[in-house]
N, C-alpha and C positions, 0 to 999 in steps of 0.2 A: 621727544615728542610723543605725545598720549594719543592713538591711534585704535582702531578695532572695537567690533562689537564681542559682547562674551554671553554667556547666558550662566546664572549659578543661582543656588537655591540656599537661604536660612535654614541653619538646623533651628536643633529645637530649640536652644537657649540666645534665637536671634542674634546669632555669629554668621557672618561672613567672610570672606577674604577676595580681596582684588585679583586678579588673574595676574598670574605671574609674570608678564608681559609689560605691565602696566604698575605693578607694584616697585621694579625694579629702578622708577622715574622719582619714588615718595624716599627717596635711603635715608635723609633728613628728619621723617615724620609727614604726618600730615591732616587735614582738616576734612571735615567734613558739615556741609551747611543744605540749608533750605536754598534749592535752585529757583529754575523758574519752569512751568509747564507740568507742575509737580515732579520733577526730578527731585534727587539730590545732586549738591556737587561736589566735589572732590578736589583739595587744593592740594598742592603741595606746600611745606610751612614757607620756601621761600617766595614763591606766590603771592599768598597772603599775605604775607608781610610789604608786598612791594604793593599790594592794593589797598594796605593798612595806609602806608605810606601817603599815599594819594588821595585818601582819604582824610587824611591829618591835615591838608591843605585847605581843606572847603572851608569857605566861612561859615560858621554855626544857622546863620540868618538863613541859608538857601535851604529851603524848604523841600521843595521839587528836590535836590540833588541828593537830602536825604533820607529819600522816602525811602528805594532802592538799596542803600547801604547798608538800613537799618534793620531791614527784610532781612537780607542775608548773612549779617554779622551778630543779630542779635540770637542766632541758631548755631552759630559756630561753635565744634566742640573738636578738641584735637583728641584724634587718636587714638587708644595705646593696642598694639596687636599684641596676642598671646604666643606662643612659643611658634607655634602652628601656623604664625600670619593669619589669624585669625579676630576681630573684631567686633564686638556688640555693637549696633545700630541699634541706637534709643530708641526708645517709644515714640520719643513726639514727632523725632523725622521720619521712623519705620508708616506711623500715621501719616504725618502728612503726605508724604509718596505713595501712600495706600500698597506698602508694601508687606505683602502677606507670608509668603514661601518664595516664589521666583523672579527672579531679577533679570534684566538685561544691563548691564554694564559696557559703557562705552568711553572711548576714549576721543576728547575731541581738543586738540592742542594741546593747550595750557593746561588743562583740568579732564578729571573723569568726570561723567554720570553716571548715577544709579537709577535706573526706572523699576518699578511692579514691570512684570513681561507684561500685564493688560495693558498698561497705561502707553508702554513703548510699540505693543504693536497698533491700539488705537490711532498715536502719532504718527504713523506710518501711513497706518489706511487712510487717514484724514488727512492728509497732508497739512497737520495744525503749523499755522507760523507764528500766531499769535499766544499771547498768556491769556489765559481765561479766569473766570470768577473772582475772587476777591484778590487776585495776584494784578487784576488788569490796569493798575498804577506802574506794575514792575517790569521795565524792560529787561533783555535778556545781561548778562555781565558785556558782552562786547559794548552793549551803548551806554552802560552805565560809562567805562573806561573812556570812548569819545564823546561824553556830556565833562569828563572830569579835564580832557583835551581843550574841553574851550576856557577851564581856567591857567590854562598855561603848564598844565602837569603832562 
């Protein structure tokens, strides 16, 4: 189980690494995608594959069900740590989490996030429970999984 908050900073060549805590749940490998709330999120690859899975099920027609899939998997990138358990965070997620230097990293069940520390302490102070801005079609992954529950998955 993925538990805990962490706090850790990008060097310079936009490497990071999970907290050892929480690294020790990915032995597999693992994913990393466009969350919701500007996070990033953090799969493990058997994870992903079991919401690959359930995703192979939806009929192509349902429109609504793949707005939210398409968000999230169309970012997906697996992986590769360097010796060090170390990590490049691309550009386009390091952007879209408006991740500059410091991170908060947390672990919540199934999956990690990654936030910018603004964005996570903003969350906090605000008590946001909703998605905002051009994300506000995307529910969070739990309702995606109970939207996917009424087609019998």
């Amino acid at each position: 189980m993925l538990l805990g908050e962490f706090n850790h900073q990008l060097d310079d060549k936009s490497r990071i690494r999970l907290p050892a805590k929480l690294r020790r749940e990915f032995i597999d490998g693992y994913v990393l995608t466009r969350g919701t709330n500007g996070c990033l999120f953090v799969f493990s690859l058997a994870e992903i594959s079991k919401l690959i899975e359930k995703v192979n099920t939806l009929p192509l027609s349902d429109v609504e069900a793949w707005k939210p899939i398409r968000y999230i998997l169309a970012s997906a990138t697996e992986i590769e740590e360097d010796e060090q358990g170390r990590f490049v965070l691309p550009s386009n997620l390091r952007n879209y989490a408006k991740i500059v230097k410091n991170t908060t990293i947390i672990g919540v069940g199934n999956r990690v996030e990654i936030w910018s520390e603004e964005n996570w302490n903003f969350y906090l102070a605000n008590g946001q429970t909703t998605v905002s801005g051009s994300e506000e079609n995307i529910a969070n992954l739990d309702s995606i999984i109970q939207n996917l529950k009424g087609y019998g998955i």
